[in-house]
OpenMM code with the backbone's topology and positions (N, CA, C; nanometers):
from openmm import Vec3, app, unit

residues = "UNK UNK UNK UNK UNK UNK UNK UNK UNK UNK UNK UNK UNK UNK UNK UNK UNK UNK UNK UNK UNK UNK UNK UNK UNK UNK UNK UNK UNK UNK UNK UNK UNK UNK UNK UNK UNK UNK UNK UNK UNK UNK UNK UNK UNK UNK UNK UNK UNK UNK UNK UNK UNK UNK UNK UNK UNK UNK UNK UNK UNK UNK UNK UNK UNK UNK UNK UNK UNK UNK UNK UNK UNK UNK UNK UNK UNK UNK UNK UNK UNK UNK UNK UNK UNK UNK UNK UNK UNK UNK UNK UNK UNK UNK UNK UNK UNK UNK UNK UNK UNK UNK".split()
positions = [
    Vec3(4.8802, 5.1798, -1.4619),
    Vec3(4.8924, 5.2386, -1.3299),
    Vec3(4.7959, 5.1664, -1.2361),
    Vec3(4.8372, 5.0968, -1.1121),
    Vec3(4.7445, 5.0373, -1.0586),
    Vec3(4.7167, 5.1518, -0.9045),
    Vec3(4.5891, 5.1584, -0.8892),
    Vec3(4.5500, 5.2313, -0.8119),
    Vec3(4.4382, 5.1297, -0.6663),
    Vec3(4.5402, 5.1789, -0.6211),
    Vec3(4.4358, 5.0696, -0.4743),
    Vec3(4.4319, 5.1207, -0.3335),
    Vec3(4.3558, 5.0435, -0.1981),
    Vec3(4.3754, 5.0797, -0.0634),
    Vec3(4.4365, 5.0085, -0.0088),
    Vec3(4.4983, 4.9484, 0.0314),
    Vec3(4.5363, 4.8517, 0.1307),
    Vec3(4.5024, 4.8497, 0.2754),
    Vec3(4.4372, 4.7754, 0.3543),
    Vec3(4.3292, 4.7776, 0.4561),
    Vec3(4.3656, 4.6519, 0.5202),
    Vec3(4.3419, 4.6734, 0.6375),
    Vec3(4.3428, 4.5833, 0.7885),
    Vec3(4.2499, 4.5651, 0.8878),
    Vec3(4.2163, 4.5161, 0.9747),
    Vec3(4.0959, 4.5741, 1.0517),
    Vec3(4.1296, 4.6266, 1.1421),
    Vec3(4.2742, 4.6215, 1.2157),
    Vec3(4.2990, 4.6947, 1.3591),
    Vec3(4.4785, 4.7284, 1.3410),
    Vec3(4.4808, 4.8305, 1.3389),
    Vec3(4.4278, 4.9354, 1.2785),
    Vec3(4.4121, 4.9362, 1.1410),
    Vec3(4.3536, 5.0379, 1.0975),
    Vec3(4.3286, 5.0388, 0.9248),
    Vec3(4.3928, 5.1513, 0.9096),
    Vec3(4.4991, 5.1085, 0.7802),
    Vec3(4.5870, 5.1677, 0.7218),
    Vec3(4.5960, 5.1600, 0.5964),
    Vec3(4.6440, 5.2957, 0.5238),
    Vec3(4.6620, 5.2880, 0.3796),
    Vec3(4.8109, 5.2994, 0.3298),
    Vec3(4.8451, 5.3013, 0.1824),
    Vec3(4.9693, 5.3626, 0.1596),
    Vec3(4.9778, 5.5437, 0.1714),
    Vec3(5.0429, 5.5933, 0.1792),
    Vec3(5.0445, 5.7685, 0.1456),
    Vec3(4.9991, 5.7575, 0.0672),
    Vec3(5.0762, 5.6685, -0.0646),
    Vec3(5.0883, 5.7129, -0.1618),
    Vec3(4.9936, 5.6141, -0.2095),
    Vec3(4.8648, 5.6492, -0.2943),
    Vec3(4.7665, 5.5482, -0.3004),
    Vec3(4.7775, 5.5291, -0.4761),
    Vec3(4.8695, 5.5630, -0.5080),
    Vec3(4.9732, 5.5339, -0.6470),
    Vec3(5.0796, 5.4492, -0.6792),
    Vec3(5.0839, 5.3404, -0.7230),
    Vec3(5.1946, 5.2593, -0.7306),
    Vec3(5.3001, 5.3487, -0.8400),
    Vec3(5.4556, 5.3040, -0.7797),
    Vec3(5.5789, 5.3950, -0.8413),
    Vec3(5.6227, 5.2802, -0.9518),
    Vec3(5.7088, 5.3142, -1.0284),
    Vec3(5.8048, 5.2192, -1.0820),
    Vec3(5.7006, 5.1340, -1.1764),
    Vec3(5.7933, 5.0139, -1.1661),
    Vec3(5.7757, 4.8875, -1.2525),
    Vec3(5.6299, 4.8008, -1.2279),
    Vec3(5.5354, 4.8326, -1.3103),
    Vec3(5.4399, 4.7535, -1.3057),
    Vec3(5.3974, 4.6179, -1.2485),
    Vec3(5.5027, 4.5836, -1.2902),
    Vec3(5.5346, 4.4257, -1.2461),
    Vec3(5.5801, 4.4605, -1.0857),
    Vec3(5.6531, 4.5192, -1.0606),
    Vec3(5.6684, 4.5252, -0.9125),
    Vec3(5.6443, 4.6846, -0.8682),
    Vec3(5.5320, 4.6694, -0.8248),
    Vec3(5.4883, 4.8216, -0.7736),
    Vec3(5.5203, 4.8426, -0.6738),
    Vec3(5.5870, 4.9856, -0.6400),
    Vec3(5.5936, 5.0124, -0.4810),
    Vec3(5.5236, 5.1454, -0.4322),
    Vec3(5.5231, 5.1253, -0.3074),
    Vec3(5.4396, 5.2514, -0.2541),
    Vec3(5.5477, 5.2941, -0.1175),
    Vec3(5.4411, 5.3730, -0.0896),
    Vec3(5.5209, 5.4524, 0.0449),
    Vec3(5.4645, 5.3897, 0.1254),
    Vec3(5.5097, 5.3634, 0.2065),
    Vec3(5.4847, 5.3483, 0.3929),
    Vec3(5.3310, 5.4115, 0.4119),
    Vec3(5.3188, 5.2797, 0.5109),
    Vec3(5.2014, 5.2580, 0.5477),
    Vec3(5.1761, 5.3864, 0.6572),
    Vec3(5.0146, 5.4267, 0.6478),
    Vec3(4.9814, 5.5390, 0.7472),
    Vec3(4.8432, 5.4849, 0.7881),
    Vec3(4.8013, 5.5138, 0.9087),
    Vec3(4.7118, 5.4884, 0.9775),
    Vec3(4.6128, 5.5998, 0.9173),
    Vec3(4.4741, 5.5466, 0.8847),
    Vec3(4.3588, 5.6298, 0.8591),
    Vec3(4.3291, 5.6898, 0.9814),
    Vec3(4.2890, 5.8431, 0.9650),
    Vec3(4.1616, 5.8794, 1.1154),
    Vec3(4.0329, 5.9340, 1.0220),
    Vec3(3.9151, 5.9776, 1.0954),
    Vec3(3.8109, 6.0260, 1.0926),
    Vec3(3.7878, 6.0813, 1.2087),
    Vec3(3.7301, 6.2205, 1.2104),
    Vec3(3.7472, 6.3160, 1.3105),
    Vec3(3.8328, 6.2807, 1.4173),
    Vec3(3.9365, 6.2100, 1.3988),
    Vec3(4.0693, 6.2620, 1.5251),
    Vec3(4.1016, 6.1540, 1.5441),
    Vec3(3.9964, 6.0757, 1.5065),
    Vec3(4.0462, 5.9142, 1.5919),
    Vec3(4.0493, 5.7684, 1.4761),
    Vec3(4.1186, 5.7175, 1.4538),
    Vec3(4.1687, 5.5901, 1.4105),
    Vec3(4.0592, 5.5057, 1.3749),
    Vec3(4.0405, 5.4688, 1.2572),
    Vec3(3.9154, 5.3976, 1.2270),
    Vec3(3.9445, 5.2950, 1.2158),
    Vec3(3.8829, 5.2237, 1.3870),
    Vec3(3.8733, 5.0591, 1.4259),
    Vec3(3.8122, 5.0306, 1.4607),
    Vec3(3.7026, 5.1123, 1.4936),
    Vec3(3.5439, 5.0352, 1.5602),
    Vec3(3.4703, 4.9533, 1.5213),
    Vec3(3.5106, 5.0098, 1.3512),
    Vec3(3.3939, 4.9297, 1.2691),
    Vec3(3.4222, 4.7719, 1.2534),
    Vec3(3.3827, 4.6613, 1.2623),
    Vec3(3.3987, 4.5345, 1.2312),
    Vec3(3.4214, 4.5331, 1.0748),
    Vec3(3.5343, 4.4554, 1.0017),
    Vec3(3.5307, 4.4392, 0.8931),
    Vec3(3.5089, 4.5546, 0.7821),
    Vec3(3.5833, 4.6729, 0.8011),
    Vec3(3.5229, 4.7652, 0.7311),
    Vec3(3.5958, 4.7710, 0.5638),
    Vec3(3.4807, 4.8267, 0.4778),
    Vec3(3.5610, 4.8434, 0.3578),
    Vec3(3.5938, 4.9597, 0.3177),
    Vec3(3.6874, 4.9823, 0.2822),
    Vec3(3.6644, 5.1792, 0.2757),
    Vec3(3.7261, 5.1582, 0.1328),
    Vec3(3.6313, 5.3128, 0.0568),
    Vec3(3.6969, 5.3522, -0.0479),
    Vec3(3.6923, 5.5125, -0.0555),
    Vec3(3.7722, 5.5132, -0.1719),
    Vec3(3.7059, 5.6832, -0.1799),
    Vec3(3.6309, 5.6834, -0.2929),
    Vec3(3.5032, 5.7966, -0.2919),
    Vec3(3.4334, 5.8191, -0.4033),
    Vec3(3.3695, 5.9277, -0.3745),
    Vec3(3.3327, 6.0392, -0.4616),
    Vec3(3.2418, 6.1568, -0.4955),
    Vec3(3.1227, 6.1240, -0.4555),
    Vec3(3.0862, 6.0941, -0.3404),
    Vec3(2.9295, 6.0578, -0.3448),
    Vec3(2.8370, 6.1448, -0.3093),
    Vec3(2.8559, 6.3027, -0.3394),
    Vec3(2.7682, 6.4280, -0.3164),
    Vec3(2.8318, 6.4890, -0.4505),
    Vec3(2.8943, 6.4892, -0.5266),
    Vec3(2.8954, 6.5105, -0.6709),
    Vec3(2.9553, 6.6829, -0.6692),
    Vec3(3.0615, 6.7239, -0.5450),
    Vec3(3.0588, 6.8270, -0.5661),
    Vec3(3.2181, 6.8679, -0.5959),
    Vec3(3.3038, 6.7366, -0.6694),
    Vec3(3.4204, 6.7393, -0.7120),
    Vec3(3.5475, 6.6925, -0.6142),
    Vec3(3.5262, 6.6440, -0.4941),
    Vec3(3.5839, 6.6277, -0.4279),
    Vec3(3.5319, 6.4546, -0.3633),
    Vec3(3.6697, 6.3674, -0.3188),
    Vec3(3.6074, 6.2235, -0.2826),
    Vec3(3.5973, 6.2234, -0.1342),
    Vec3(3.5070, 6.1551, -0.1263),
    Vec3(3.4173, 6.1355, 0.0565),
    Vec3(3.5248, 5.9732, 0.0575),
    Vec3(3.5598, 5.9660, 0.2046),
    Vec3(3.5647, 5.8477, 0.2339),
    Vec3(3.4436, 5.7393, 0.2761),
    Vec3(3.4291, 5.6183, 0.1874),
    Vec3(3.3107, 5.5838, 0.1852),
    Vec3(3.2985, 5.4476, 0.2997),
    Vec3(3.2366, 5.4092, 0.3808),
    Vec3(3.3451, 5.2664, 0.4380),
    Vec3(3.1947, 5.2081, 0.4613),
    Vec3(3.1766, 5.0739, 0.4424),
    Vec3(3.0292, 4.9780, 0.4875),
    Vec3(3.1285, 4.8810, 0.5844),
    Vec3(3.0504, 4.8474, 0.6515),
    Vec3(3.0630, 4.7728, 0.7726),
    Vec3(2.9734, 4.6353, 0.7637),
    Vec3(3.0046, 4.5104, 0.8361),
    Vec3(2.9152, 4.4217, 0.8449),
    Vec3(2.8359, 4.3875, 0.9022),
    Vec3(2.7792, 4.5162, 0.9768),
    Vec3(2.6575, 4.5487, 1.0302),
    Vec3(2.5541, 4.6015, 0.8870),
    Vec3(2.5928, 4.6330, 0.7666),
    Vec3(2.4994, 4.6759, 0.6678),
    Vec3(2.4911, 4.8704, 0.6842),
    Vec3(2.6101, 4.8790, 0.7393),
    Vec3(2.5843, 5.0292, 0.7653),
    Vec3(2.6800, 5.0897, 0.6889),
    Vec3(2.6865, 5.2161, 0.6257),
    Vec3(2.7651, 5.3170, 0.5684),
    Vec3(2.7537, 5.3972, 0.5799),
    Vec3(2.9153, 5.4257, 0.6493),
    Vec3(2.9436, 5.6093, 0.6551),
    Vec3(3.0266, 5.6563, 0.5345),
    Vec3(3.0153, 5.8487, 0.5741),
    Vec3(3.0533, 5.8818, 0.4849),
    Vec3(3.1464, 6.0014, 0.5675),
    Vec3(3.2923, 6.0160, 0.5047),
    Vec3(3.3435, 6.1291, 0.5760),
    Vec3(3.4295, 6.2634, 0.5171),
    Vec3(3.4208, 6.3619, 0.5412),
    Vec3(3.4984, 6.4584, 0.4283),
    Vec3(3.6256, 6.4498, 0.4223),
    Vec3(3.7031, 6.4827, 0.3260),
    Vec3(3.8167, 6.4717, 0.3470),
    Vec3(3.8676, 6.6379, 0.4657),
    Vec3(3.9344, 6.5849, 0.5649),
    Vec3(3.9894, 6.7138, 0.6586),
    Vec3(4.1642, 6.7547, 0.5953),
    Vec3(4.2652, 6.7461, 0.6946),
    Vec3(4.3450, 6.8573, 0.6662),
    Vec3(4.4491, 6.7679, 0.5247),
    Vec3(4.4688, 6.6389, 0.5701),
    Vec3(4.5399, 6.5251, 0.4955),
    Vec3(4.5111, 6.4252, 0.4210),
    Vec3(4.5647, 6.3930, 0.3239),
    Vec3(4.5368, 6.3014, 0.2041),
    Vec3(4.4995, 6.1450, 0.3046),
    Vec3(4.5476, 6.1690, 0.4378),
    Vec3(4.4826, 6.0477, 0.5355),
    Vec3(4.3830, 6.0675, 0.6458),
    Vec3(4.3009, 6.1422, 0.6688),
    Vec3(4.2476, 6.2441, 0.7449),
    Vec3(4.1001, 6.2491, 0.6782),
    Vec3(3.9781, 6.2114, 0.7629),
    Vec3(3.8614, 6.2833, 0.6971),
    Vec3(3.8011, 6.3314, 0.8360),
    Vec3(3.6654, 6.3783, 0.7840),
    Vec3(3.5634, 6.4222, 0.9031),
    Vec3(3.5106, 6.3211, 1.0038),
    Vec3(3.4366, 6.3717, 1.1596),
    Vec3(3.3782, 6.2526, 1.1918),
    Vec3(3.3255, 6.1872, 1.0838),
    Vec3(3.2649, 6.0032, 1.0802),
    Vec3(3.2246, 5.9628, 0.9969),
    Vec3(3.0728, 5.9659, 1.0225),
    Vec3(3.0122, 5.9555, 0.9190),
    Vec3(2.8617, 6.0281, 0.9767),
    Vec3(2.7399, 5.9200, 0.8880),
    Vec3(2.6889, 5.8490, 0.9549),
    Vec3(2.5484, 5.7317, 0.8470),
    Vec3(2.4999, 5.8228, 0.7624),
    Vec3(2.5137, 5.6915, 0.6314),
    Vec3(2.4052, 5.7487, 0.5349),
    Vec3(2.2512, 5.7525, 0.5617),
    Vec3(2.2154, 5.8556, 0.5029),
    Vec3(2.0404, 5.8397, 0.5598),
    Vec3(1.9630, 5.8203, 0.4268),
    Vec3(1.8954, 5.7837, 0.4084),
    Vec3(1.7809, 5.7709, 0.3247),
    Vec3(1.6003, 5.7739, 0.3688),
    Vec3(1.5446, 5.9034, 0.3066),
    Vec3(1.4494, 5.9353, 0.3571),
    Vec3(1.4355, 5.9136, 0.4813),
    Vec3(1.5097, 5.9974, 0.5194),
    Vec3(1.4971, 6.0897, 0.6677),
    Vec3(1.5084, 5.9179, 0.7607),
    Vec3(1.6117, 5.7812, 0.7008),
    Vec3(1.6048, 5.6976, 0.7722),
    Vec3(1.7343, 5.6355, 0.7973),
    Vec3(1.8014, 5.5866, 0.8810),
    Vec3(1.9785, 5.5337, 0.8496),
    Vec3(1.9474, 5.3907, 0.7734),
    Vec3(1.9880, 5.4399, 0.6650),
    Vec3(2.0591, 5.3686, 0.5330),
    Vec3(2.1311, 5.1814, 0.5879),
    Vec3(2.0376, 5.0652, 0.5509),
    Vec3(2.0985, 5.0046, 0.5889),
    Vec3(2.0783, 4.8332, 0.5258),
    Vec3(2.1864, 4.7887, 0.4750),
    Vec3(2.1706, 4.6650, 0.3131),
    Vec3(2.1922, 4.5718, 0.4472),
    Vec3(2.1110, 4.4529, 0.3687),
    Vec3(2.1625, 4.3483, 0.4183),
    Vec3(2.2519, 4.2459, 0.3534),
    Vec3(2.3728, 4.2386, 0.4690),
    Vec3(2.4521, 4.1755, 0.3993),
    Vec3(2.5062, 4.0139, 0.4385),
    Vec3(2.3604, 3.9421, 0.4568),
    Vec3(2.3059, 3.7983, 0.4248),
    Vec3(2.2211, 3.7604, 0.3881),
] * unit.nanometer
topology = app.Topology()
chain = topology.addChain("A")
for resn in residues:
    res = topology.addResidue(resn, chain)
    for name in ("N", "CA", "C"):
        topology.addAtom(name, app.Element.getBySymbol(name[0]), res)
């Protein structure tokens, strides 16, 4: 079963269906849908990577996305399997969270 995102930078879009159907060898998905975070279309970010992952451990996946500014947000999932919360910086000790990525 291959499991993936498929991503763009303007706009960024996934499959619905973030499950490939059928034949291994030729996987298909559903039609492409535009991501939001609190209401609005996530394109600001330059180069963004998004995944999903549990990253508050409380059974449910955060949308995770770093940017090539070295920054990462994190957003809840809201009403739809394409849909999260505003996206909001990670902080670390009380500081915004931030790698360098050169």
């Amino acid at each position: 079963m291959i499991r993936t995102l498929l991503f763009s930078t303007l706009p960024l879009v996934a499959s619905s269906s973030l499950v490939a159907q059928g034949d291994p060898a030729k996987p298909t998905f559903a039609p492409l849908v535009e991501l939001k975070a609190g209401g609005e279309s996530i394109t600001e970010m330059m180069y963004p990577s998004p995944v999903l992952h549990d990253i508050d451990r409380d059974g449910i996946r955060e949308l995770v996305i770093g940017d090539i500014f070295g920054h990462i947000r994190v957003g809840e999932p809201a009403d739809t399997a394409t849909t999260w919360s505003k996206l909001t910086k990670v902080h670390a000790n009380d500081e915004i969270l931030r790698l360098n990525n050169w």
